[in-house]
C-alpha positions in Angstrom: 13.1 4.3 25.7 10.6 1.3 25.9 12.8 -1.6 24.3 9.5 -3.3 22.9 8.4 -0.4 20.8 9.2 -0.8 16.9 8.1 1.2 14.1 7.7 0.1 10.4 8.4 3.0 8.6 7.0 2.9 4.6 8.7 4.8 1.9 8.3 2.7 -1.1 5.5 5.3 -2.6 6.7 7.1 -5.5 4.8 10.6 -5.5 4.3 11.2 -9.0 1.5 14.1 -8.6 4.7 16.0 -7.2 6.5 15.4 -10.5 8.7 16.9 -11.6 10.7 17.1 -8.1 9.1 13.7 -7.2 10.4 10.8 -9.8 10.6 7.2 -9.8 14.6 7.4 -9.3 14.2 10.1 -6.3 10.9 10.0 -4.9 9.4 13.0 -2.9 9.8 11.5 0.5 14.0 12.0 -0.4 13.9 15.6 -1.0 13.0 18.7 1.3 9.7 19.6 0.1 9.1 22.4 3.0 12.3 23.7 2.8 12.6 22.8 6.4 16.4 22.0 5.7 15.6 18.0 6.1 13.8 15.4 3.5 10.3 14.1 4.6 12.2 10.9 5.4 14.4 12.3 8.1 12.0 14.4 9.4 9.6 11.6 9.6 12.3 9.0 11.3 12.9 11.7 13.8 9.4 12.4 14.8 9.5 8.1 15.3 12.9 8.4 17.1 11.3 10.7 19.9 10.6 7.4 21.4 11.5 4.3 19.5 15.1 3.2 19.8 16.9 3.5 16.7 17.8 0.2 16.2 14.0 -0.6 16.5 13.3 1.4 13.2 12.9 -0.5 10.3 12.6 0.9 6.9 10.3 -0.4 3.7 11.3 0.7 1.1 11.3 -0.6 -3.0 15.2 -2.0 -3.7 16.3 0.7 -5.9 15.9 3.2 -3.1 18.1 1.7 -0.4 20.9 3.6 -1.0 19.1 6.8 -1.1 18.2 6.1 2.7 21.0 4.8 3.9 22.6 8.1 2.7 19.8 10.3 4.3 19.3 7.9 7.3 23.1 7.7 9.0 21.9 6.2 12.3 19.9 3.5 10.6 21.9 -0.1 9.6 21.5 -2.1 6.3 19.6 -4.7 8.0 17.1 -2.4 9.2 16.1 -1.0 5.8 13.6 -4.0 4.3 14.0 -4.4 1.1 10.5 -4.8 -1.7 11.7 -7.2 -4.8 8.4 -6.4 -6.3 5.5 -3.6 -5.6 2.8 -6.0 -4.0 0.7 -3.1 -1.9 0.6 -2.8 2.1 -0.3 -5.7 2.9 2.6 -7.8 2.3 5.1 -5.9 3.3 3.5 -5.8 6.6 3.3 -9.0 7.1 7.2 -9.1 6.2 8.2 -7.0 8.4 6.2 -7.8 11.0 7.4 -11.3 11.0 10.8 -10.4 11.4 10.5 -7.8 14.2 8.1 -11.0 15.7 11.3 -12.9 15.5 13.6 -10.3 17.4 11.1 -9.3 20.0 8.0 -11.4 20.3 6.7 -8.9 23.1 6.9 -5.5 20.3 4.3 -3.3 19.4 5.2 -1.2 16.7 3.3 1.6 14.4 3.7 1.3 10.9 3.5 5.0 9.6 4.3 6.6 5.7 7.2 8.4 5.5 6.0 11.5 4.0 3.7 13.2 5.8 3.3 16.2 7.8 2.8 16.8 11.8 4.3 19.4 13.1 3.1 18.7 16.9 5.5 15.8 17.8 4.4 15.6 21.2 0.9 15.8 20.6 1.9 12.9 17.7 3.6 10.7 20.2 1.2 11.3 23.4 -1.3 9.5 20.8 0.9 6.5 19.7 1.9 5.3 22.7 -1.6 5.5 24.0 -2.5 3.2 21.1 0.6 1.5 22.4 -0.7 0.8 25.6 -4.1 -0.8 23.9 -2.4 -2.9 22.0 0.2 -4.2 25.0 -3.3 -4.8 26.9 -5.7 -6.5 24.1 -5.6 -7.7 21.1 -6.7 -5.0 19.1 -5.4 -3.3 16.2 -5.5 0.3 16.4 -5.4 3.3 13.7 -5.1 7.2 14.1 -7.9 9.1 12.7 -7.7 12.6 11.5 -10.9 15.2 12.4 -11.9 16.3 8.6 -11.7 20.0 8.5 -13.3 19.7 5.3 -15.8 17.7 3.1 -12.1 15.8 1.4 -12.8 13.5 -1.3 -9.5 12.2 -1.9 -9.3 10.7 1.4 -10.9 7.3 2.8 -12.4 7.5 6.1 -13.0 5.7 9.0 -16.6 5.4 10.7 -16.8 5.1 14.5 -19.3 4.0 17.1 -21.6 7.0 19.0 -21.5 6.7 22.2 -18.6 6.0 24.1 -16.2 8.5 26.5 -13.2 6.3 25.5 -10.5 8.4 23.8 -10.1 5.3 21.6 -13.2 4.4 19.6 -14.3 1.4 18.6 -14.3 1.2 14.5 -17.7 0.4 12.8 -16.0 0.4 9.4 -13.6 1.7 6.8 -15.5 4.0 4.0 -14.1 4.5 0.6 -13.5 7.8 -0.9 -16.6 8.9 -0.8 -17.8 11.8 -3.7 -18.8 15.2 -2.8 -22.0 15.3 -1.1 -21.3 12.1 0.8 -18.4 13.4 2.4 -20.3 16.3 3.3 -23.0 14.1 5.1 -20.1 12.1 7.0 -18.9 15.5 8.2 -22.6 16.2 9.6 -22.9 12.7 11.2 -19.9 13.6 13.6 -18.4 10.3 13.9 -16.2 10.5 10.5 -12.6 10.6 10.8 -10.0 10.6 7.8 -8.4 7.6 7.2 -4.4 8.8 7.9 -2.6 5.2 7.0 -0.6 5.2 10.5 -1.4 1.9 12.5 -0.8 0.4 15.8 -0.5 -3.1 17.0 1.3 -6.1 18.6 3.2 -8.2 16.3 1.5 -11.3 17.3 -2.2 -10.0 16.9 -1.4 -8.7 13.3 0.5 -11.9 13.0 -2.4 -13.9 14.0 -5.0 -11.6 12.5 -3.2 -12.7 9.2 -3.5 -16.5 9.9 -6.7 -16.0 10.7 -8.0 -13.5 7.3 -4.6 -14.1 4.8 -3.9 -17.9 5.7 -2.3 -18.0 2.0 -0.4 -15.0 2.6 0.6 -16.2 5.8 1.8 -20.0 4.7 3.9 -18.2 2.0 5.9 -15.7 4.4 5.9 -17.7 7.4 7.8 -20.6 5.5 10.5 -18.0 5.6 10.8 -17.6 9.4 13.9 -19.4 10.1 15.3 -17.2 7.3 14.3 -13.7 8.7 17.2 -11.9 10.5 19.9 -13.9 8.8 21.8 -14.1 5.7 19.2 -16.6 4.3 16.5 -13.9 4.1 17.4 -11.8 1.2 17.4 -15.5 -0.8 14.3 -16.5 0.3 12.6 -12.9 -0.5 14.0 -13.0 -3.9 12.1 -16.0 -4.7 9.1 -15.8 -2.6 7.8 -11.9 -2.4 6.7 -12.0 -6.0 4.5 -14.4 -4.9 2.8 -12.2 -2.9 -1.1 -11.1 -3.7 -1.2 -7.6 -4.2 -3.6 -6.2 -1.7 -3.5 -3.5 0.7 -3.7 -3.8 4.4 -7.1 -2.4 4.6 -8.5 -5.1 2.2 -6.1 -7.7 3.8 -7.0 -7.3 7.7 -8.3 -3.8 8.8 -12.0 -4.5 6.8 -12.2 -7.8 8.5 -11.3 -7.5 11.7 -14.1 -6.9 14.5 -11.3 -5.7 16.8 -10.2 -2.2 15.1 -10.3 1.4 17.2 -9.3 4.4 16.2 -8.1 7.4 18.0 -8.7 11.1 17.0 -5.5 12.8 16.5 -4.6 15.4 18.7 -2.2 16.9 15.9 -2.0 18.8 12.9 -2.0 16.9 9.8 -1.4 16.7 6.1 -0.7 14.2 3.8 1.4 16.3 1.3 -0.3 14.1 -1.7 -0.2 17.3 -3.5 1.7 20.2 -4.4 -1.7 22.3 -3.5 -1.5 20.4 -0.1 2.3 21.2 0.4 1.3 25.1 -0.5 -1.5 25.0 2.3 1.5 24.1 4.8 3.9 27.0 3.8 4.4 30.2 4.6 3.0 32.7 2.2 3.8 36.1 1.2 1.5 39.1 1.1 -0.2 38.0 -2.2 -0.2 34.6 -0.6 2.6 32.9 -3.2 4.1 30.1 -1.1 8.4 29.7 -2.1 10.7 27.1 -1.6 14.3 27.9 -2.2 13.7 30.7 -4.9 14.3 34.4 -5.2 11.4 35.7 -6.6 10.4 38.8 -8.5 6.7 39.0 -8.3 4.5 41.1 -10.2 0.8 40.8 -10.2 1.1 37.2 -8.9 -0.9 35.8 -6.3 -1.8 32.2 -5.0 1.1 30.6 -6.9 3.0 27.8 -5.7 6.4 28.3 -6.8 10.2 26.1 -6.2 13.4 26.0 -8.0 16.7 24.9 -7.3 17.9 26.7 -4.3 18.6 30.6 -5.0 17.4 30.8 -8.7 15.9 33.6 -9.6 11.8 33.3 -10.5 10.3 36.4 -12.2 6.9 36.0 -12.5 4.4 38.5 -13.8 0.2 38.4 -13.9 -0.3 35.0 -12.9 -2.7 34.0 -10.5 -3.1 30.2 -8.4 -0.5 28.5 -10.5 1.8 25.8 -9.7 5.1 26.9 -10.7 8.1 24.0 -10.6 11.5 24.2 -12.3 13.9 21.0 -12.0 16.9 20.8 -14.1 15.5 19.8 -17.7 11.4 20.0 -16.3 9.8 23.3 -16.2 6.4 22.5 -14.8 3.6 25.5 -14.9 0.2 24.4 -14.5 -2.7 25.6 -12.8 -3.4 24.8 -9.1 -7.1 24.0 -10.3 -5.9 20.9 -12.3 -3.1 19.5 -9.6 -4.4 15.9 -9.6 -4.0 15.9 -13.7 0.1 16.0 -12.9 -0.6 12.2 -12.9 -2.1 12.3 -16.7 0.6 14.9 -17.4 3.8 12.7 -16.1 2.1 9.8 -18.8 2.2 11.7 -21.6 5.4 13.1 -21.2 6.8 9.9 -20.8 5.2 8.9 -24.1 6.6 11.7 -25.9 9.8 12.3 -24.3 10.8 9.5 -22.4 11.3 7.7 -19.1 14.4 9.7 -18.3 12.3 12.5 -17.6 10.1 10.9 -15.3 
């Protein structure tokens, strides 16, 4: 394995339109959402470990989760999981870690990738980063994997590419916002439109420098800290200084700024799992095309559902049709498929009429 590859791999995110599986205490990236037999986590830090030495694996993660993955992740060290004090978006975090992988190996390129998503081509996946890799070894350029849009998503951002070239990596015109309807259907026509995927490529010292150059205040704050990083000064020096931080994502930070950004298409299957009607596109589905994690099901007249339980409970379900169908200890959740990005609305106003245990 290349000794100067690194990986930054996020998991702070908390998930909540896959309530109730996905809470703040146990987010979905810790549990087995495809009933694969491994969390989104571990199958994600495997995928990475393909070709990034373990110990070059560094986890972000929010404080009160760092004992869930050092319980799921054996191989990984305490000092590799980076702790967040405070939620403070992408962009600092980045920085964070990037500054202390900098300090360890000034030569790295690493990826920083989210930790719950789903590819199920691992080669294709790393024949891709490591030809980003090689970019970013050779320029200073700051590389992203693009997605081909299979349809006209709104819930996704996209990138915009130049016509034109034969390069596999294109160079980026600019990041778009989620667009609505009809103007995702016209990026789709214009053929140069790519989903925005959140998995990025680059060489510590040209995100580094892109930060001096576009975040000089973010940079002053965290690079004070450089003697600290790596040692048992850092976890003082974090405490005091991440909340700080402005809370701004990467894209904001660097990516929209920067004239040197390319993007690859992805030669890979992908999905983002934001939803539990994006997990049921992903699994297996039955004659009436209900899609079942860990349930023994009865079904009559039920078709379209998505439907998990604790493993082996029985499910009996009888004339429903496209439903979302969750149980988890003291949450049944059975809402239609239609209204999946309402869970979010839903999660609120259960915690305002029963509480925050429940969420």
């Amino acid at each position: 394995m290349n000794k100067n590859y690194y990986a930054v791999l996020m998991a702070g995110g908390v998930g909540s339109r896959f309530w109730p599986v996905s809470t703040t205490d146990n987010p979905k990236q810790f549990h087995d959402m495809l009933g694969s037999g491994k969390t989104l986590i571990q199958k994600t830090f495997d995928r990475l470990n393909r070709f990034i030495p373990t110990e070059n694996i560094l986890i972000l993660t929010n404080e009160r989760y760092n004992d869930l993955v050092l319980e799921q992740l054996p191989k990984v060290k305490p000092e590799q999981v980076v702790l967040e004090p405070a939620m403070r978006n992408t962009a600092p975090c980045i920085l964070y870690a990037s500054l202390k992988i900098q300090k360890m190996n000034p030569n790295a390129v690493m990826i920083v990738a989210p930790s719950d998503h789903w590819i199920e081509d691992e080669e294709a996946f790393e024949k891709d980063v490591v030809a980003c890799f090689d970019k970013c070894e050779k320029e200073e350029a700051l590389c992203t994997l693009g997605i081909q849009p299979t349809f006209p998503n709104t819930g996704f951002g996209y990138i915009e590419f130049e016509k034109g070239s034969d390069h596999k990596l294109k160079k980026v015109s600019q990041f778009r916002e989620k667009p609505d309807y009809e103007t995702a259907k016209e990026f789709l026509a214009q053929g140069n439109f790519l989903w925005n995927a959140g998995i990025f490529m680059w060489s510590v010292k040209t995100i580094v420098d892109a930060f001096k150059k576009y975040q000089p205040s973010q940079y002053d704050l965290f690079g004070k800290g450089i003697s600290c990083y790596n040692t048992n000064e850092e976890n003082a020096f974090i405490q005091e200084n991440y909340p700080k931080a402005e809370n701004i994502s990467i894209d904001y930070a660097i990516l929209e700024q920067s004239k040197s950004i390319y993007t690859l298409p992805a030669t890979f299957d992908w999905n983002d799992l934001g939803t539990w009607g994006a997990l049921y596109d992903k699994l297996d589905k039955d004659e009436s095309n209900n899609a079942v994690v860990n349930s023994k099901v009865l079904l009559e007249n039920a078709s379209g559902n998505m439907i998990r339980s604790p493993k082996g409970k029985i499910v009996v379900v009888d004339g429903l049709e496209d439903y979302i169908i969750v149980d988890k200890e003291e949450v049944l959740l059975i809402y239609p498929k239609s209204k999946q990005q309402d869970i979010k609305k839903v999660l609120g106003q259960v915690k305002e009429n029963f509480g925050d245990q429940f969420a």
